[in-house]
MDTraj code that builds the backbone (N, CA, C; nanometers):
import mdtraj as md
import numpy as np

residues = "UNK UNK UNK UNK UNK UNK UNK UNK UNK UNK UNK UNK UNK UNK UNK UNK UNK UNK UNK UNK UNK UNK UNK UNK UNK UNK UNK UNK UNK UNK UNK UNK UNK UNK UNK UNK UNK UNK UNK UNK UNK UNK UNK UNK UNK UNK UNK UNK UNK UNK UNK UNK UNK UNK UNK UNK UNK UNK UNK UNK UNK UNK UNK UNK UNK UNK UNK UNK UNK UNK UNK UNK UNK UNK".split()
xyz = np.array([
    [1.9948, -8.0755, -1.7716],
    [2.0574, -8.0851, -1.9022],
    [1.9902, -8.1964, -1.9828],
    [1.9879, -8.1671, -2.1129],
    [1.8742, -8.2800, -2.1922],
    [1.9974, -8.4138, -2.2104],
    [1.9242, -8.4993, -2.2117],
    [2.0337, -8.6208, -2.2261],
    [1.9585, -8.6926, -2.3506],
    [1.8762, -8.6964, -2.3880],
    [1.8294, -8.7360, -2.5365],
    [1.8394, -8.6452, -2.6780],
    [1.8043, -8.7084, -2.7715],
    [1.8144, -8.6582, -2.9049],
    [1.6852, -8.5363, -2.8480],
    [1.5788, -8.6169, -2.8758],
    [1.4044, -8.5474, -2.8727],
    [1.4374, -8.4563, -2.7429],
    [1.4786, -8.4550, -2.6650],
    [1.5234, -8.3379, -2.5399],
    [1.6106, -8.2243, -2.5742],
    [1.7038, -8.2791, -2.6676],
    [1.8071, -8.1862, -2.7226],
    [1.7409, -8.1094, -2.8019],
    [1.6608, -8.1776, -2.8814],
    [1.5699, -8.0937, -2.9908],
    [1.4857, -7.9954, -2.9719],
    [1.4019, -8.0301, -2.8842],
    [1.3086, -7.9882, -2.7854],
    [1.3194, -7.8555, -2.7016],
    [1.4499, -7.8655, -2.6461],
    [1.4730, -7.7393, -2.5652],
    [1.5333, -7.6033, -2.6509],
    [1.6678, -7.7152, -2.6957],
    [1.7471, -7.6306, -2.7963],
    [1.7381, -7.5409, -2.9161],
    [1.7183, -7.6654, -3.0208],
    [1.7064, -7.6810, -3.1959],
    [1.5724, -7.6359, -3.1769],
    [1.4967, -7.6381, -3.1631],
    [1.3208, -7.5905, -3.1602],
    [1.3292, -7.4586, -3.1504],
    [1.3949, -7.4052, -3.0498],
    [1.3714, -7.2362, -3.0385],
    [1.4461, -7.1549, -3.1280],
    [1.5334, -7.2460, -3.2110],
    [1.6306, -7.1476, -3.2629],
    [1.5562, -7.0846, -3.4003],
    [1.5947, -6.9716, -3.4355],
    [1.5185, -6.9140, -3.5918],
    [1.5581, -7.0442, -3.6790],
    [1.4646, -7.0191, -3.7939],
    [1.4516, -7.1476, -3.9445],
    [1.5676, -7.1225, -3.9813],
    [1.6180, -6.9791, -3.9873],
    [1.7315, -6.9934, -4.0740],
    [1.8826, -7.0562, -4.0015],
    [1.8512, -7.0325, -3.8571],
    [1.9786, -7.1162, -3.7984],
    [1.9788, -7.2685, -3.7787],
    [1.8552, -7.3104, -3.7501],
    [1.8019, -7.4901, -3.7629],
    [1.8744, -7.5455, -3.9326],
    [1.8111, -7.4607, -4.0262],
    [1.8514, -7.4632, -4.1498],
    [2.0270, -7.5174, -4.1911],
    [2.0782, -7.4004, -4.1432],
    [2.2104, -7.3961, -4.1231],
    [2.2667, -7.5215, -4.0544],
    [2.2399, -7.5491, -3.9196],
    [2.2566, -7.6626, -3.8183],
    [2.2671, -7.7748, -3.9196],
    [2.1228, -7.7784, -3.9447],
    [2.1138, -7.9093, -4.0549],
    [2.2087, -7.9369, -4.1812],
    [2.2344, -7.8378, -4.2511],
    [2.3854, -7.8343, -4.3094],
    [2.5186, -7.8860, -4.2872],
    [2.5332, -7.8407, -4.1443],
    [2.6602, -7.8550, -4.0856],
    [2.6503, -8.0496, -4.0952],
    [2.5766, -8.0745, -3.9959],
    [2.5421, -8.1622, -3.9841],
    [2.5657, -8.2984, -4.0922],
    [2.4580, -8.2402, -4.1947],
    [2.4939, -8.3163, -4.3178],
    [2.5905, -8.3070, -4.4107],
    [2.6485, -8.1940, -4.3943],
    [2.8080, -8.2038, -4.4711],
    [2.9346, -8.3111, -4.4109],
    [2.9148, -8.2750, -4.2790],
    [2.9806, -8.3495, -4.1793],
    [2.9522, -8.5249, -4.1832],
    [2.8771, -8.5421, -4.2080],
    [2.8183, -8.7243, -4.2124],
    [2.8585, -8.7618, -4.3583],
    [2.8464, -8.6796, -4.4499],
    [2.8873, -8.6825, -4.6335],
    [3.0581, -8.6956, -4.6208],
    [3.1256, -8.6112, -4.5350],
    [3.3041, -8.6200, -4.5170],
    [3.3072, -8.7066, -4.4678],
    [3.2425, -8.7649, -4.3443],
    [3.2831, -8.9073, -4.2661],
    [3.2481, -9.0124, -4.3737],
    [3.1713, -8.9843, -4.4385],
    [3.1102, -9.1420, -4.5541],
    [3.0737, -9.2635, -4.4553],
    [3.0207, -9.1899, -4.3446],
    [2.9320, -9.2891, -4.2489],
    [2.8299, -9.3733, -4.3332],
    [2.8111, -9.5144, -4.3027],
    [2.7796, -9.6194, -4.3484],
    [2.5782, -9.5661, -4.2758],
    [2.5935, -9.4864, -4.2028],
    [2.4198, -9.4771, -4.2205],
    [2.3198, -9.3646, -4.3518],
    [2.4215, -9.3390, -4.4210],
    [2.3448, -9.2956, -4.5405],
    [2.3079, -9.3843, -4.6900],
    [2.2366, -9.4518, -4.6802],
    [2.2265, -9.5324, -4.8220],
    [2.1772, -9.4913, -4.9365],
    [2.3810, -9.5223, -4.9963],
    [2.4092, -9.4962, -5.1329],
    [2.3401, -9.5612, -5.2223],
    [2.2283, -9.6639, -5.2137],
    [2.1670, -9.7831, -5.2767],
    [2.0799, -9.6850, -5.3216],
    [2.0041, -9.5935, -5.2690],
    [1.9217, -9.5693, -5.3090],
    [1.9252, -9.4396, -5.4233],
    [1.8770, -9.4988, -5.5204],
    [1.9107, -9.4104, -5.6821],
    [1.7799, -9.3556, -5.6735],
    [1.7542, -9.2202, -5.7627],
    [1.6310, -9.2782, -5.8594],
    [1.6441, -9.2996, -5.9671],
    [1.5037, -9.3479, -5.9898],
    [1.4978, -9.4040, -6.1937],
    [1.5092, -9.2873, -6.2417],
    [1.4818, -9.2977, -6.4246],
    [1.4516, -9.1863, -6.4831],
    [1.3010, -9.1223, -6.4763],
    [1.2815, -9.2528, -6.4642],
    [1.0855, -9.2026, -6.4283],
    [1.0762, -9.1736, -6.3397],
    [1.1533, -9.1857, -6.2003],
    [1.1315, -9.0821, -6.0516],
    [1.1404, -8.9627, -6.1049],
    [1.3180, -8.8975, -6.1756],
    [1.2997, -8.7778, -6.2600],
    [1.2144, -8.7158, -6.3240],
    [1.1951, -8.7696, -6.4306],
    [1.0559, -8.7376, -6.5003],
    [0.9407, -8.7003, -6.3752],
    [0.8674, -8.7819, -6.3239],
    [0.7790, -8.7499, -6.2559],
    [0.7906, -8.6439, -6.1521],
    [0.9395, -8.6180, -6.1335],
    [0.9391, -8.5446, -6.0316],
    [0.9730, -8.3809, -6.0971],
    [0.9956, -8.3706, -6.2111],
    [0.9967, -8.2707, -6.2899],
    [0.8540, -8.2438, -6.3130],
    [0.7777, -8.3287, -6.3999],
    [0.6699, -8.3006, -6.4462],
    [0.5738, -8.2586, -6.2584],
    [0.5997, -8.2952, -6.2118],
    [0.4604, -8.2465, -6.0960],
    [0.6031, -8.0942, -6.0681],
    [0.7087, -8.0913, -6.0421],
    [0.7291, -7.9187, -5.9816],
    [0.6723, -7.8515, -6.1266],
    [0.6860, -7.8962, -6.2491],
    [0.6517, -7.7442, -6.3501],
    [0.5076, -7.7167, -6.3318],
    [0.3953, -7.8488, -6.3130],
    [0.2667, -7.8386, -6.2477],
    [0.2389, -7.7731, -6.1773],
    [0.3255, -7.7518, -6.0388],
    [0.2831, -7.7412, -5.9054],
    [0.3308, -7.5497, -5.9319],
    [0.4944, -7.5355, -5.9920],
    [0.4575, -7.4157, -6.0253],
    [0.4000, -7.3135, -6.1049],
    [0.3388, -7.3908, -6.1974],
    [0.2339, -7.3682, -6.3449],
    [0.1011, -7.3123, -6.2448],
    [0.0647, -7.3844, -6.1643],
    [-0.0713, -7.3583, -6.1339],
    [-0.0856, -7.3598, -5.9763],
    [0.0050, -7.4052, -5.8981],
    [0.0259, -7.4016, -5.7329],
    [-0.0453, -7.5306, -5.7144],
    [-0.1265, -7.6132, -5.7712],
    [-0.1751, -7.7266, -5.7446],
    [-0.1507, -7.8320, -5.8890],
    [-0.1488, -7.9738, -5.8053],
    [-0.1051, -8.0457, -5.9170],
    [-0.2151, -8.1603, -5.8734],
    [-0.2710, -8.2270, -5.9626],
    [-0.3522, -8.3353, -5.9346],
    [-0.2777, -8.4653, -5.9829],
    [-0.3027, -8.5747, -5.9517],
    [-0.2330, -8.7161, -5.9335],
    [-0.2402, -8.7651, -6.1015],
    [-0.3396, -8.7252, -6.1683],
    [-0.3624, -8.7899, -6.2939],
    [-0.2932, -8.6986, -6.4053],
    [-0.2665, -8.5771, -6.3584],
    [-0.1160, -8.5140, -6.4566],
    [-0.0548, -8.5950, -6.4724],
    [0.0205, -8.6030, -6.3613],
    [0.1467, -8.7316, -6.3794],
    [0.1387, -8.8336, -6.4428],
    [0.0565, -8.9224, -6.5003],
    [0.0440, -9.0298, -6.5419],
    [0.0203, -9.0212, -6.6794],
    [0.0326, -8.8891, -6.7569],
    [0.0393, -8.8829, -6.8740],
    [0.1417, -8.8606, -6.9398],
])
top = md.Topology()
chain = top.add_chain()
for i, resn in enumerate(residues, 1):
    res = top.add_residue(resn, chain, resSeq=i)
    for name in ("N", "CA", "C"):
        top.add_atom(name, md.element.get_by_symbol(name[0]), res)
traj = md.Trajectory(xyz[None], top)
C-alpha cells in the first residue's frame, strides 16, 4: 500500500483518465476553498498590469498560436 503523497500519485492518480485526475483535482480544491485552510495565500492578488498582460498575450496566443515576448511590452 503506498504510504506517500508521490506513491499515492504514482500508482493511483497517474493511471486514472485526464478527465477523472481533472475532476479529483476539483474535488480537492473545492474542499480546501470550504475549509479556508490557511495554506492557500489570499496575499497573493494580481495587478492590473498582470491582467492586461495576461489578456494581451491569450488574444496573441489565440490570434496567431504563437506569441513573442516583445508583443507584450507594447
Amino acid at each position: 500500500m503506498p504510504t506517500t503523497i508521490q506513491e499515492i500519485y504514482t500508482q493511483m492518480i497517474r493511471a486514472l483518465p485526464p478527465e477523472e485526475r481533472l475532476r479529483l483535482a476539483t474535488l480537492i480544491l473545492n474542499d480546501l476553498v470550504q475549509q479556508d485552510v490557511g495554506v492557500v495565500d489570499q496575499r497573493d492578488t494580481w495587478t492590473e498590469q498582470d491582467q492586461l498582460d495576461l489578456v494581451a498575450f491569450s488574444l496573441c496566443s489565440a490570434a496567431t498560436g504563437y506569441c513573442e515576448n516583445d508583443e507584450l511590452a507594447e
